[in-house]
C-alpha positions in Angstrom: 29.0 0.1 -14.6 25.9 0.1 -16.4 25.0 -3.4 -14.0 25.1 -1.0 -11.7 23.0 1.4 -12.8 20.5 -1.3 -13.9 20.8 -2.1 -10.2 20.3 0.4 -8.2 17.4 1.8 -11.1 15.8 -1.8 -10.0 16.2 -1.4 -6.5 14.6 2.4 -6.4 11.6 0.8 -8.4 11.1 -2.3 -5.7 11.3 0.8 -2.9 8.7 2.9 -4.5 6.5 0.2 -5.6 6.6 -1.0 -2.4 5.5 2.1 0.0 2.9 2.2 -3.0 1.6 -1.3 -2.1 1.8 -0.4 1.9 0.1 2.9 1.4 -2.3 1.6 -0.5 -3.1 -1.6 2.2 -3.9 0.9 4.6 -6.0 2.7 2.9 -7.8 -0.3 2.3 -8.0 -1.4 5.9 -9.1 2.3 7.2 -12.1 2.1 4.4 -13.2 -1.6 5.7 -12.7 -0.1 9.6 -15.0 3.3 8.7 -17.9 1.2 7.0 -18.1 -1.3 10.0 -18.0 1.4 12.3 -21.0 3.7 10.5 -23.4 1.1 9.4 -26.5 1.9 10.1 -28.8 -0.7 12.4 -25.3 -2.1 14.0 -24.3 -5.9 13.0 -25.1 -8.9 15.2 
């Protein structure tokens, strides 16, 4: 029972850390997209 528990506390950590990890990709990638859309003079 308690290599259960072990488990499924293991497998609630990998979720979470996870959707952390997505969430904070994203975040990442919608910063990068703002600056090259608002810089000023443009980019060649």
């Amino acid at each position: 029972m308690m290599i259960f528990m072990l488990a499924a506390a293991m497998t609630i950590a990998m979720l979470i850390a996870t959707a952390f990890g997505i969430h904070h990709e994203a975040q990442r990638v919608r910063m990068e997209d703002r600056d090259d859309r608002f810089t000023p003079f443009g980019r060649s």
